[in-house]
gemmi code that builds the backbone of each chain (N, CA, C; Angstrom):
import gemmi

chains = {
    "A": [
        ("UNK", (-16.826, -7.607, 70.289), (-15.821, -6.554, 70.414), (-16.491, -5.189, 70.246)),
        ("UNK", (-16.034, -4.442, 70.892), (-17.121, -2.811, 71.125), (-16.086, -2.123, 69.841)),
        ("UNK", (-17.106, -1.420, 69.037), (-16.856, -0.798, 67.585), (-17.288, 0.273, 67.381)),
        ("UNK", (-17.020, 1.544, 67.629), (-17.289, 3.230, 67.202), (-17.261, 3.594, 65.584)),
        ("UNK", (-18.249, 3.913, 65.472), (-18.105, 4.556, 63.904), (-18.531, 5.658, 63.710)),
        ("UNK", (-17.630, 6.711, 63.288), (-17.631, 7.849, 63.043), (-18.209, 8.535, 61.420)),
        ("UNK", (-19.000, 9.347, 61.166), (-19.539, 10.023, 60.138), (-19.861, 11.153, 60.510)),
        ("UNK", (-19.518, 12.029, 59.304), (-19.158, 11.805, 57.912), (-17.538, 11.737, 58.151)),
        ("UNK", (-16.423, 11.285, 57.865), (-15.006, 11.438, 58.273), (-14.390, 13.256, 58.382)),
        ("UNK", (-15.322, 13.679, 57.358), (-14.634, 15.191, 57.357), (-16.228, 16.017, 57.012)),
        ("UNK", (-16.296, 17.021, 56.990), (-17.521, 17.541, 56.691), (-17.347, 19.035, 56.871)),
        ("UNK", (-17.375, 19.886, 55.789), (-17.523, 21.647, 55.727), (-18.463, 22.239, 55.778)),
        ("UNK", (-18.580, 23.117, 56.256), (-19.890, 24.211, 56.607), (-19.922, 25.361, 56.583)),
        ("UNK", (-20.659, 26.004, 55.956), (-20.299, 27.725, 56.624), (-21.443, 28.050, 57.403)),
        ("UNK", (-20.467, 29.264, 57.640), (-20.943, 30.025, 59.003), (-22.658, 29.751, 59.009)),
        ("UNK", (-23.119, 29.039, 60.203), (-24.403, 29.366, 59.951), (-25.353, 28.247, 59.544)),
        ("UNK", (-24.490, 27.213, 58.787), (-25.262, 26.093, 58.156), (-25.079, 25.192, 59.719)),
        ("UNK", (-26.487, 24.730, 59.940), (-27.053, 23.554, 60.920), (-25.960, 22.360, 60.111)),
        ("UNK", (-25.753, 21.724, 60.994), (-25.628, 19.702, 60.850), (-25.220, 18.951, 61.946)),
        ("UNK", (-25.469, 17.624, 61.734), (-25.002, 16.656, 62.687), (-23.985, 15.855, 62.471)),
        ("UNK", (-23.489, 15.482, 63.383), (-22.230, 14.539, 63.001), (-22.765, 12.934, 64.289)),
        ("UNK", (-22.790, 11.547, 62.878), (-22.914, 10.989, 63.836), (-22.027, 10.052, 64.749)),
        ("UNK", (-22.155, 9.264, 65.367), (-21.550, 8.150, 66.008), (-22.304, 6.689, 66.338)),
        ("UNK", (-21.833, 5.919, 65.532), (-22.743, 4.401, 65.684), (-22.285, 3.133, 66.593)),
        ("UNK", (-22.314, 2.511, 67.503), (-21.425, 2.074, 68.377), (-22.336, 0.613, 68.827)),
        ("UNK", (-21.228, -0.275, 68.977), (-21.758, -1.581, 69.871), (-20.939, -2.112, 70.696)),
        ("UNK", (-21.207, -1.940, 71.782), (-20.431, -1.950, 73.027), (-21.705, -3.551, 73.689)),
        ("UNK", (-20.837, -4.282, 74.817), (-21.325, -5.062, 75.468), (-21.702, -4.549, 76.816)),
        ("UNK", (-22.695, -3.648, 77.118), (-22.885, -3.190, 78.324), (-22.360, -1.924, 78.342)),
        ("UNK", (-23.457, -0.957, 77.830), (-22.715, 0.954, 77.603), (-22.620, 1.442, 79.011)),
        ("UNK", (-21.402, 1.974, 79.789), (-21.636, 2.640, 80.663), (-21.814, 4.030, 80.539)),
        ("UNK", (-20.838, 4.387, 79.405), (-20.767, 5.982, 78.899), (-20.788, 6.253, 77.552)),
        ("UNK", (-21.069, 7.384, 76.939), (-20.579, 7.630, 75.640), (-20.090, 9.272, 75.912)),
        ("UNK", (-18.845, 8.915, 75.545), (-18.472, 10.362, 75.750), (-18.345, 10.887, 74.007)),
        ("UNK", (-18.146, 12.237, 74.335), (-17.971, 13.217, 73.226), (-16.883, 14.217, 73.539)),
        ("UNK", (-15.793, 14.452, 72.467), (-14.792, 15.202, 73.005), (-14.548, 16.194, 71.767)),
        ("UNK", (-13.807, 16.994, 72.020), (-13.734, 17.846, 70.662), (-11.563, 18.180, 71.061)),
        ("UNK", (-11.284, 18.348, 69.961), (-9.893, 17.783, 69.681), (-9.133, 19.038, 68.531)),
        ("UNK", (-8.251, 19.853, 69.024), (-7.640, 21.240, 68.144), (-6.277, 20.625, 67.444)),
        ("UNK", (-6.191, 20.714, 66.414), (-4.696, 20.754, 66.030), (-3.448, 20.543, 66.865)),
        ("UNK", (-2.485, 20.001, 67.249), (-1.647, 19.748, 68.197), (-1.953, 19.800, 69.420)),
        ("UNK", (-3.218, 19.525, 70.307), (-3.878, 19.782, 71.272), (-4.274, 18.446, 71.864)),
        ("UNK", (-4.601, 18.288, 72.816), (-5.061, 16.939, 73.449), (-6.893, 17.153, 73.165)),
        ("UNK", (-7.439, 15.598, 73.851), (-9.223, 16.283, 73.164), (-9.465, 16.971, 74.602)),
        ("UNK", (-10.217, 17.710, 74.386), (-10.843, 18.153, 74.964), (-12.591, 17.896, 75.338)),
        ("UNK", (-12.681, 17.723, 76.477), (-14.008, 17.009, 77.028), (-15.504, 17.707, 76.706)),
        ("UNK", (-16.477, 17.068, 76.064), (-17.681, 17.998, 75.782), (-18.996, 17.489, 76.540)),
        ("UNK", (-19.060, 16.183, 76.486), (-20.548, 15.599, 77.013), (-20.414, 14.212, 77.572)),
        ("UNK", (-20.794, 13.172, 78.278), (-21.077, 12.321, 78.755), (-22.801, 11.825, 78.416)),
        ("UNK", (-23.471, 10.820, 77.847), (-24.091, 10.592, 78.034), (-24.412, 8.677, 78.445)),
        ("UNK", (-25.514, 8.712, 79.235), (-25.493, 7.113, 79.806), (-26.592, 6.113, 79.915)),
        ("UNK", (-27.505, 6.912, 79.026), (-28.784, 5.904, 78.570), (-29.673, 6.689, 77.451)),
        ("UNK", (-30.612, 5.599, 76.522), (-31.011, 5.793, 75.616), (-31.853, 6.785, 75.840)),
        ("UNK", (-32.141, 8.372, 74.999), (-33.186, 9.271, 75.582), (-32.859, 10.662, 75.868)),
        ("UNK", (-31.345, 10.246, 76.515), (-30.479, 11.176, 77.159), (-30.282, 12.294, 76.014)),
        ("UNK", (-30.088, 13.553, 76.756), (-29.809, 14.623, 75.694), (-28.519, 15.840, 76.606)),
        ("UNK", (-28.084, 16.539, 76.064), (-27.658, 17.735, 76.667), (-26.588, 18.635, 75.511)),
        ("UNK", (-26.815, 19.981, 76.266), (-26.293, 20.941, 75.665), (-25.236, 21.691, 76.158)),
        ("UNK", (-24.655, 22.319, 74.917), (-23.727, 23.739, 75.417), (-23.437, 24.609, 74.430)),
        ("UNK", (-23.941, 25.338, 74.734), (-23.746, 26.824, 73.816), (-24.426, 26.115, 72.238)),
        ("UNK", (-23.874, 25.724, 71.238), (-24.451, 25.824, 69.859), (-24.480, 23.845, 69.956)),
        ("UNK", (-23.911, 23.556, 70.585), (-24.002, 21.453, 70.738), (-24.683, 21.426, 71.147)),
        ("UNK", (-25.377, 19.973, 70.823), (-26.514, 19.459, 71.480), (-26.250, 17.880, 71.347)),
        ("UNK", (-26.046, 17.179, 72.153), (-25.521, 15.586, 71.953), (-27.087, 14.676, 72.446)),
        ("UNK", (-27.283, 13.338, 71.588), (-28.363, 12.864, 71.980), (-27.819, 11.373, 72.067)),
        ("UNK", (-28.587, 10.580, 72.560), (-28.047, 9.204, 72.108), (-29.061, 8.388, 72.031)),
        ("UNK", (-29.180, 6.902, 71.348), (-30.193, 6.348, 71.300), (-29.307, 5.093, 71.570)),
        ("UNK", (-30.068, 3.730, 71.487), (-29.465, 2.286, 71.812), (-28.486, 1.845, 71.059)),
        ("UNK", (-27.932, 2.666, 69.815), (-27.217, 2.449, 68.645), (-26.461, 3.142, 68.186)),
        ("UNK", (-26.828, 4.702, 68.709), (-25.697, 6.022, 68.284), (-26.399, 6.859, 68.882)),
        ("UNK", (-25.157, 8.254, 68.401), (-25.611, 9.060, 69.472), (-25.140, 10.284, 68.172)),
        ("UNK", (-25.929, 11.547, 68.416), (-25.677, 12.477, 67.572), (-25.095, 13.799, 67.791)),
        ("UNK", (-23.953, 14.383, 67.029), (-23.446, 15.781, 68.088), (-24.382, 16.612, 66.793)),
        ("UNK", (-24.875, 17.307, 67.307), (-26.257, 18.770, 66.405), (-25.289, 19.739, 66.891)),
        ("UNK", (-24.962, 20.315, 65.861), (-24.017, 21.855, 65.278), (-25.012, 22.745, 65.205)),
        ("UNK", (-25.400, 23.757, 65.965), (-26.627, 24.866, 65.395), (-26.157, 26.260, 64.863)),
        ("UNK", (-25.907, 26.635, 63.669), (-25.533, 28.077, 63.509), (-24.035, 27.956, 63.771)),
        ("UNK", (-23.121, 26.904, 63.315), (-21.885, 26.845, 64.018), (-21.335, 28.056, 63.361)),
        ("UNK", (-19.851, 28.445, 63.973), (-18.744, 29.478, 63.914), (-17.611, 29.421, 63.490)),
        ("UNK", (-16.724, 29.697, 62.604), (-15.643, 29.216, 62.427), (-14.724, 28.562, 63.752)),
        ("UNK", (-14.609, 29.140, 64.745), (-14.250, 28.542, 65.782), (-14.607, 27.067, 66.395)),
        ("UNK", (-16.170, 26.824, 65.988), (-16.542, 25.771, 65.998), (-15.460, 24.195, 64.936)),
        ("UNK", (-14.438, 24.496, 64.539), (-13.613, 24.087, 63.640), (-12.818, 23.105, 64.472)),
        ("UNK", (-12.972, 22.125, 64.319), (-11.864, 21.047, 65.329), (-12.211, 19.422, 64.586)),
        ("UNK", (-11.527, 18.608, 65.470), (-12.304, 17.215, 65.388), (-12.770, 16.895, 66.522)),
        ("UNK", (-13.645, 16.187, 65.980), (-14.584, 15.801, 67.088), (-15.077, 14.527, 67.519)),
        ("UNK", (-14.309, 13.753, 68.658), (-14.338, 12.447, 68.849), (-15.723, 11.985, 69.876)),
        ("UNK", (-15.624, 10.672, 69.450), (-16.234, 9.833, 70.391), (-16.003, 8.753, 70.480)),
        ("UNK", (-16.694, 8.537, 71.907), (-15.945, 7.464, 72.247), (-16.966, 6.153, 73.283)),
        ("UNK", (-17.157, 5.291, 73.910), (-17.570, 4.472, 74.327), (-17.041, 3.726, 75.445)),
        ("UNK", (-17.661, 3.783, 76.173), (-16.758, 2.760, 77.739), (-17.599, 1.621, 78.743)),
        ("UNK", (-17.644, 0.594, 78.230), (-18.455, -0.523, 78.392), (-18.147, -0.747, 79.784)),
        ("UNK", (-19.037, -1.482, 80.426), (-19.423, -1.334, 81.941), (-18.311, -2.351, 82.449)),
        ("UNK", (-17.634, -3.354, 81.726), (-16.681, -4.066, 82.588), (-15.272, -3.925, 82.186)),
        ("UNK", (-14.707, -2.650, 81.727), (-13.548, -1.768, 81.004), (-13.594, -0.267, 82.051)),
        ("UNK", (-12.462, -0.193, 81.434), (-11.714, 1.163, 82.189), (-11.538, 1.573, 80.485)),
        ("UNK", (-10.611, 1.370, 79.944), (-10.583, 2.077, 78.425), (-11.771, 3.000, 77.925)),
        ("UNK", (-11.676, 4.035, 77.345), (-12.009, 4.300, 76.382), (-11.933, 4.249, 74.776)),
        ("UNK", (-13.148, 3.507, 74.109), (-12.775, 2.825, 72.432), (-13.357, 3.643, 71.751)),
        ("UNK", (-12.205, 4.912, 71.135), (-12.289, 6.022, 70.423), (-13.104, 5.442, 68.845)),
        ("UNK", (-13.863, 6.305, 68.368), (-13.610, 5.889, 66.940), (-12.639, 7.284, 66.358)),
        ("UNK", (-12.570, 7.086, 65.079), (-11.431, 8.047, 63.926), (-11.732, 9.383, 63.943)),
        ("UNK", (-13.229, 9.938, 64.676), (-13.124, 11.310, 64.273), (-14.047, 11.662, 63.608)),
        ("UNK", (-14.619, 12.999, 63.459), (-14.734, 14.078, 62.297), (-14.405, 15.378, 62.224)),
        ("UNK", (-13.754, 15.483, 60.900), (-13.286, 16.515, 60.859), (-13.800, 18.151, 60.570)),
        ("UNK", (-14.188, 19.257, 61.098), (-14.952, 19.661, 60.719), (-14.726, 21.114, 60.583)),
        ("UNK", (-14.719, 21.982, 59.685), (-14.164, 22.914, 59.164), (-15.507, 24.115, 58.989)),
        ("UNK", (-15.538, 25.094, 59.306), (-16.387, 26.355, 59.398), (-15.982, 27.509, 59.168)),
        ("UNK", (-16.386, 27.566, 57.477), (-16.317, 29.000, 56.638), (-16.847, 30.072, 56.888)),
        ("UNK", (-16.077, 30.930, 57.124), (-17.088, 32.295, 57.125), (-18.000, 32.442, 56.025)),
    ],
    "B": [
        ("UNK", (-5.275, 25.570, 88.908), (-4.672, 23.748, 88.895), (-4.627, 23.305, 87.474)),
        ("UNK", (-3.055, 22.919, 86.948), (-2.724, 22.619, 85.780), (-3.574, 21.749, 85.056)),
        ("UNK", (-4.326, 21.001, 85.835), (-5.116, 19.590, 85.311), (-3.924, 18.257, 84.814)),
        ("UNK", (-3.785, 17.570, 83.600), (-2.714, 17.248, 83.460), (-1.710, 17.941, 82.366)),
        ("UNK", (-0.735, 17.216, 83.060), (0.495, 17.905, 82.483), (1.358, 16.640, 81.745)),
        ("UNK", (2.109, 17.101, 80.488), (2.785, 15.982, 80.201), (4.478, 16.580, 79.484)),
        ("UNK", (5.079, 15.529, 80.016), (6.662, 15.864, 79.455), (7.592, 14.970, 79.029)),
        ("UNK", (8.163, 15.239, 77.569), (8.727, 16.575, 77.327), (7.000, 16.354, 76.745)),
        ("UNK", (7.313, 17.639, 75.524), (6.450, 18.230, 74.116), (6.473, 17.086, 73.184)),
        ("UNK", (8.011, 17.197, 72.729), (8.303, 16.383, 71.698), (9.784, 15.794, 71.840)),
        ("UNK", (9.591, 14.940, 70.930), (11.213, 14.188, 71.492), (11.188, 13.030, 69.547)),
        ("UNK", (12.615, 13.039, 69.351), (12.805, 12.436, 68.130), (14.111, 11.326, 68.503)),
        ("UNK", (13.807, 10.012, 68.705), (15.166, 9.400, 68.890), (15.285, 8.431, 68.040)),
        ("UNK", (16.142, 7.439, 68.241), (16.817, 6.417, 66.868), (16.633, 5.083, 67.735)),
        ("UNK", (16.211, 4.537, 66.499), (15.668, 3.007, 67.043), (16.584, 2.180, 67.726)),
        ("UNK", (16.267, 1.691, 68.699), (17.057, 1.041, 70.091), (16.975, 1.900, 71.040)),
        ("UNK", (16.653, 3.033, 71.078), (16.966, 4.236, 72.369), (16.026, 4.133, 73.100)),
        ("UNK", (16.490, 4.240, 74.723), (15.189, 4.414, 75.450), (15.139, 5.897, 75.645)),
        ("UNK", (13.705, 6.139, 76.031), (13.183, 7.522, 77.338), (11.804, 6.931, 78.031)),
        ("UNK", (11.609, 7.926, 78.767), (10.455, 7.886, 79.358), (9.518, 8.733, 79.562)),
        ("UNK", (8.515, 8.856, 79.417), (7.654, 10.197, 79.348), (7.148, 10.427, 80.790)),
        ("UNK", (6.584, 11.541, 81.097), (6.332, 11.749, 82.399), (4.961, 12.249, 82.196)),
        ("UNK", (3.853, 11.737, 82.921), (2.061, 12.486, 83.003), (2.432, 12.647, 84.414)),
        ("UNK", (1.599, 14.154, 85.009), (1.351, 14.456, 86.340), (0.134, 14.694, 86.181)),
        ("UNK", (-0.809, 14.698, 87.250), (-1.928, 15.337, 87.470), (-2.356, 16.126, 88.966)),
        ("UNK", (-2.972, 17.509, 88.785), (-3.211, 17.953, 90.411), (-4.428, 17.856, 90.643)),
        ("UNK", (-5.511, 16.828, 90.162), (-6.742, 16.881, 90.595), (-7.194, 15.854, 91.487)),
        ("UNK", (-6.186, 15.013, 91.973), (-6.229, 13.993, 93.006), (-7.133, 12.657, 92.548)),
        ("UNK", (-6.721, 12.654, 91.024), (-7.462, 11.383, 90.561), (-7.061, 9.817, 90.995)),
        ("UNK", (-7.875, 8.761, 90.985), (-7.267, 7.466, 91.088), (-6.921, 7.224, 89.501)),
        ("UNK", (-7.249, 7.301, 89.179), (-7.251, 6.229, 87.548), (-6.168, 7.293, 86.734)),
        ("UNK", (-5.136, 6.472, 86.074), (-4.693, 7.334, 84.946), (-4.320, 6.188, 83.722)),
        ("UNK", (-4.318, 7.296, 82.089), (-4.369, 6.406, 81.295), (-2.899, 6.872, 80.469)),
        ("UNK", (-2.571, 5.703, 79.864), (-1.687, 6.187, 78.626), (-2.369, 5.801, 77.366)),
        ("UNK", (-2.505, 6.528, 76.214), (-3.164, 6.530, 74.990), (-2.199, 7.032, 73.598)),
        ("UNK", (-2.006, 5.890, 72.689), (-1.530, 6.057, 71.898), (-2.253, 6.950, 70.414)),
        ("UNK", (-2.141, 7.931, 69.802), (-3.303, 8.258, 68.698), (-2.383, 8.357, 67.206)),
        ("UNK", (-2.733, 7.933, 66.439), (-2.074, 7.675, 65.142), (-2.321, 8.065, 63.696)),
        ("UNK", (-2.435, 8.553, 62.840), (-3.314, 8.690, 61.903), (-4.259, 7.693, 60.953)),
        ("UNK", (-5.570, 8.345, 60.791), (-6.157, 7.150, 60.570), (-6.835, 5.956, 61.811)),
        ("UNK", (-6.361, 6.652, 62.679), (-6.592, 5.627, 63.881), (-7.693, 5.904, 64.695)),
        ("UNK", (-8.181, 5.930, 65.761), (-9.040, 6.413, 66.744), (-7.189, 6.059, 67.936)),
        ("UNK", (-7.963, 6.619, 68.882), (-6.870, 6.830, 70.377), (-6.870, 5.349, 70.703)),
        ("UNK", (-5.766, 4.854, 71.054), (-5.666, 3.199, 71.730), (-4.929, 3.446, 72.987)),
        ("UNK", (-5.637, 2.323, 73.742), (-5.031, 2.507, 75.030), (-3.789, 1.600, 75.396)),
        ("UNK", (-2.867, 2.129, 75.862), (-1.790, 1.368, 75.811), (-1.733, 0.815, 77.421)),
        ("UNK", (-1.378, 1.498, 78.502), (-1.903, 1.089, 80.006), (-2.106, 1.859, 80.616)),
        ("UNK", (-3.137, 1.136, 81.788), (-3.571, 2.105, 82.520), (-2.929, 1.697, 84.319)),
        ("UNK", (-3.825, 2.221, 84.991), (-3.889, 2.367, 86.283), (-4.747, 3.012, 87.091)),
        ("UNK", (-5.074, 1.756, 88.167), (-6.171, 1.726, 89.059), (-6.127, 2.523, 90.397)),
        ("UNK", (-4.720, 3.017, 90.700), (-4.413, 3.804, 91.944), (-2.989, 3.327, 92.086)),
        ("UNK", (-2.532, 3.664, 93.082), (-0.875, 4.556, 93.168), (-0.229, 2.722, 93.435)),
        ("UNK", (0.635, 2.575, 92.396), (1.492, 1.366, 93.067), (0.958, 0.185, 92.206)),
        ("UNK", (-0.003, 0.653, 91.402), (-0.986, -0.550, 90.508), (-0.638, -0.403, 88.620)),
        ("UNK", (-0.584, -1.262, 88.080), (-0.503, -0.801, 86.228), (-1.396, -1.748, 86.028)),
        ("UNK", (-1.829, -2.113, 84.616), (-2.267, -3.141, 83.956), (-2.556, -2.970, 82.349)),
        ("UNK", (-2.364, -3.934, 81.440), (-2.191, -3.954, 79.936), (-3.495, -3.196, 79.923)),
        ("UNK", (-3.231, -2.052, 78.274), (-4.063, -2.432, 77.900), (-4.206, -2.902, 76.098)),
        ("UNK", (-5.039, -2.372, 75.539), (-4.867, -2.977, 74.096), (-3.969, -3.156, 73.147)),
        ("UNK", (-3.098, -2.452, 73.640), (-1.721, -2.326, 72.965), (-0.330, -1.858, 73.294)),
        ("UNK", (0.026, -2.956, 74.534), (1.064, -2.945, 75.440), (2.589, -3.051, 75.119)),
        ("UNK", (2.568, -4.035, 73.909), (3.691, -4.486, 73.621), (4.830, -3.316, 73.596)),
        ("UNK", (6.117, -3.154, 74.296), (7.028, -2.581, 73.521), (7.101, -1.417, 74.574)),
        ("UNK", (6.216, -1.120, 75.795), (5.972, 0.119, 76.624), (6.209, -0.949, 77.934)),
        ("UNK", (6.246, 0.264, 78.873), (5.915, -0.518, 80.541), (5.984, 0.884, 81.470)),
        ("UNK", (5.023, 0.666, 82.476), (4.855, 2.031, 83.187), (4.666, 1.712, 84.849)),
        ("UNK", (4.979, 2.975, 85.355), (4.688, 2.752, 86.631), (4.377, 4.227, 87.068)),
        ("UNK", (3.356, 3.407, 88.437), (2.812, 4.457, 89.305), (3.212, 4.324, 90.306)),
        ("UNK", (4.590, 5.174, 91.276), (4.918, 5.040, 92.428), (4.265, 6.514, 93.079)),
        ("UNK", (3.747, 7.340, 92.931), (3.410, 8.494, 93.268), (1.403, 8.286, 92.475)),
        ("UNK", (0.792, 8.728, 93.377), (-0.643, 8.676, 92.978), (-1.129, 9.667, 91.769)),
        ("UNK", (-0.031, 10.742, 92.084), (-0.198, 12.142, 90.574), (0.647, 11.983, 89.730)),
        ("UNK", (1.740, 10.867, 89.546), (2.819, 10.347, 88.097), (2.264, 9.131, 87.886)),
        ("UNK", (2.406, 9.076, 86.633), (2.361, 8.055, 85.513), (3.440, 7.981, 84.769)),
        ("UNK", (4.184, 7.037, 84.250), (5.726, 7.308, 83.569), (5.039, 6.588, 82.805)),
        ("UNK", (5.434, 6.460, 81.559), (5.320, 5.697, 79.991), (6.778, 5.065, 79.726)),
        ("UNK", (7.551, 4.078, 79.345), (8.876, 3.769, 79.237), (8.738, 3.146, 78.113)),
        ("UNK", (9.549, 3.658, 77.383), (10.240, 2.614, 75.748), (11.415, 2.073, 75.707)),
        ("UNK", (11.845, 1.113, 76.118), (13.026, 0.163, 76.870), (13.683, 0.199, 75.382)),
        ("UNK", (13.322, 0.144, 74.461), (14.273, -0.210, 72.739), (13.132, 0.276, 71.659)),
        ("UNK", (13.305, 1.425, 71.636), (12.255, 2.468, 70.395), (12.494, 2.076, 69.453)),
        ("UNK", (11.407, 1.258, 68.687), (11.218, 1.423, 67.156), (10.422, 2.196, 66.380)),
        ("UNK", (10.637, 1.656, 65.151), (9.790, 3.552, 64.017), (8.462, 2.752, 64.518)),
        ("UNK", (7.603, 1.750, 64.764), (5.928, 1.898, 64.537), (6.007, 2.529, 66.350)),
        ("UNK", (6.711, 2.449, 67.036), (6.396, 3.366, 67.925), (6.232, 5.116, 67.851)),
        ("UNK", (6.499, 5.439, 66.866), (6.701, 6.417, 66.046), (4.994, 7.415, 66.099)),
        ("UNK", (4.549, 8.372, 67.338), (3.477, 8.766, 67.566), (2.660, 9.683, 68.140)),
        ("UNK", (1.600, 9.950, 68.823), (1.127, 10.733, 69.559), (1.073, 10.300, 70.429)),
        ("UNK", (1.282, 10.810, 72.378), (1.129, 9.438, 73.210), (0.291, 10.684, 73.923)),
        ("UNK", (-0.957, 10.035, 74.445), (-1.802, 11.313, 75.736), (-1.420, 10.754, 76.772)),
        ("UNK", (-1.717, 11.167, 77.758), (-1.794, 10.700, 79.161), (-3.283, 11.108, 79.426)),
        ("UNK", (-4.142, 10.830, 80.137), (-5.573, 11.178, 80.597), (-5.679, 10.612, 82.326)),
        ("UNK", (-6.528, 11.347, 82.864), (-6.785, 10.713, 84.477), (-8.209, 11.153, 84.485)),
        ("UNK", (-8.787, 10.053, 85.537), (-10.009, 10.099, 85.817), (-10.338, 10.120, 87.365)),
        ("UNK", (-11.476, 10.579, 88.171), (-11.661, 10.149, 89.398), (-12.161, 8.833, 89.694)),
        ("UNK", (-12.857, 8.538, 88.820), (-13.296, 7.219, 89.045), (-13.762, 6.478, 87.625)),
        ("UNK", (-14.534, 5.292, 87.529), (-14.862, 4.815, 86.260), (-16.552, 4.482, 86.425)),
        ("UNK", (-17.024, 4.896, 87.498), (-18.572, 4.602, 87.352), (-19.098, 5.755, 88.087)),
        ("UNK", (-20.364, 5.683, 88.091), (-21.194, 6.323, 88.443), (-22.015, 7.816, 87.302)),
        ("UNK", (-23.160, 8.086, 87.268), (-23.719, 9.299, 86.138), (-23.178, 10.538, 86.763)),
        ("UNK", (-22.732, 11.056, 87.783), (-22.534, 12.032, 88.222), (-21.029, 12.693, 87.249)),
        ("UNK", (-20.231, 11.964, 86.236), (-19.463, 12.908, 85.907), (-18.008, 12.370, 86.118)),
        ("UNK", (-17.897, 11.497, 86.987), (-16.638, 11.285, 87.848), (-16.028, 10.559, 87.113)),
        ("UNK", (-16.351, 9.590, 86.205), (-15.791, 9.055, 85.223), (-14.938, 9.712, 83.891)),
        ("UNK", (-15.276, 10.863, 84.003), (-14.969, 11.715, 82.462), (-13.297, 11.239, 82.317)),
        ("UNK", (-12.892, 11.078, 81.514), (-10.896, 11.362, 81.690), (-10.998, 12.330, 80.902)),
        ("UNK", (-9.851, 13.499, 81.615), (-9.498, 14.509, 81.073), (-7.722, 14.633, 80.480)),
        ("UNK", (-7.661, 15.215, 79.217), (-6.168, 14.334, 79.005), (-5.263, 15.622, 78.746)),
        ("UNK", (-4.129, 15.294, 78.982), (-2.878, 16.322, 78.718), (-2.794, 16.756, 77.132)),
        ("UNK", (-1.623, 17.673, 76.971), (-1.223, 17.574, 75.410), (-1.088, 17.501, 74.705)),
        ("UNK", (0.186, 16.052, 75.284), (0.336, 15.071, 74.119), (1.790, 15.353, 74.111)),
        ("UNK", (2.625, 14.053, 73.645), (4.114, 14.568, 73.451), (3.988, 13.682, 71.926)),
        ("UNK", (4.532, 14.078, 71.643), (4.519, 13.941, 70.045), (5.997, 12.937, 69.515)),
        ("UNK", (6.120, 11.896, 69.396), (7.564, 11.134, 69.581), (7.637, 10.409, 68.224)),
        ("UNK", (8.900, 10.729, 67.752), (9.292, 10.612, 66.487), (10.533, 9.390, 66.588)),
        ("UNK", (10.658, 8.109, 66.004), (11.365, 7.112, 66.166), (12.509, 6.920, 64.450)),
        ("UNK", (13.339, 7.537, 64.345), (14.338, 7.284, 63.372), (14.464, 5.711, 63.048)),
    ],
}
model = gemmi.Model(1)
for chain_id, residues in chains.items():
    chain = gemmi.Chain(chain_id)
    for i, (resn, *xyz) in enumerate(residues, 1):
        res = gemmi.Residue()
        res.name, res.seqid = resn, gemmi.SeqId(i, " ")
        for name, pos in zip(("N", "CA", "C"), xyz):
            atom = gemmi.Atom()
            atom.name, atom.element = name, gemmi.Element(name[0])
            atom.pos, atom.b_iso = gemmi.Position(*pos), 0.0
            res.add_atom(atom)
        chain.add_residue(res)
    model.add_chain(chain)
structure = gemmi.Structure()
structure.add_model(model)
structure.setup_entities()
């Protein structure tokens, strides 16, 4: 059965402090790992796709990586705005679903 | 282009009642999803669809039923609402489900927010 695990569940920062948030996953055949980021009464919103071990990419202060086992979202210098949850998720090659895990929650102090 | 859209917002009814929710999309996707999200939960998929005229279960069907007669609607239906139906419901659509180019991403609405007395 394909299983997402999300860390740290919640995690604070201020302005400025680096971290990662990870995602640990076992899927039977990875086609995707997506990454989404998710506002308060808001639907998620889409951040990265990645689809083999190695893979990397960016945007603005994110940087998502993945390896055969998890995949990491890197916060650089985040912003209070940077403040949401932030999902992921997994979509095994003989599924249409996406198998969310719970989240992290992540909060950025001035 | 709205991307998707979902209706109503919110809705609060009393157990036995039906409605139905409505997802549109204007990006001319095949695939659309319905997704239940809960607290404590990660997003579950309740059903989807493969193109216009098609449904199929997914992880957590019981108690819903939907149809696609139009390729840009998705309806969600609660034939007799109870409180664990009581939730967040997304709608999401995709262009496709394979390939690295992107086409797979689902991009999701709102959210209507449904409260079961």
């Amino acid at each position: 059965e394909d299983q997402v695990t999300q860390s740290p569940e919640a995690l604070r920062l201020q302005e400025g402090e680096s971290s990662s948030l990870n995602c640990s996953y076992t899927v039977s055949g990875l086609r995707g790992l997506f990454w989404y980021r998710q506002d308060p009464g808001k639907g998620p919103e889409f951040l990265f796709t990645l689809y083999s071990a190695g893979e990397e990419k960016e945007k603005e202060r994110l940087k998502a990586t993945l390896t055969k086992k998890e995949s990491f979202l890197h916060i650089t210098a985040p912003k209070p705005e940077d403040s949401a949850t932030y999902l992921c998720a997994v979509q095994a090659r003989n599924g249409y679903a996406l198998n969310f895990g719970k989240g992290t929650s992540l909060l950025v102090t001035p | 282009n709205a991307g998707v859209t979902q209706t109503p917002k919110f809705r609060v009814l009393k157990t036995g009642q039906s409605m139905t929710l409505l997802c549109a999309q204007d990006m001319n996707h095949e695939y659309m999803y319905w997704y239940r999200q809960d607290p404590g939960m990660g997003l579950r998929l309740i059903h989807y669809s493969v193109g216009e005229g098609t449904t199929a279960k997914g992880e957590v069907p019981d108690g819903y039923n939907v149809s696609r007669l139009k390729k840009q609607n998705f309806l969600l239906g609660l034939e007799s609402a109870a409180p664990s139906q009581t939730s967040v419901y997304f709608c999401a659509s995709s262009y496709s489900t394979t390939g690295t180019s992107g086409s797979g991403v689902q991009f999701f609405g709102p959210g209507t927010r449904l409260t079961v007395l």
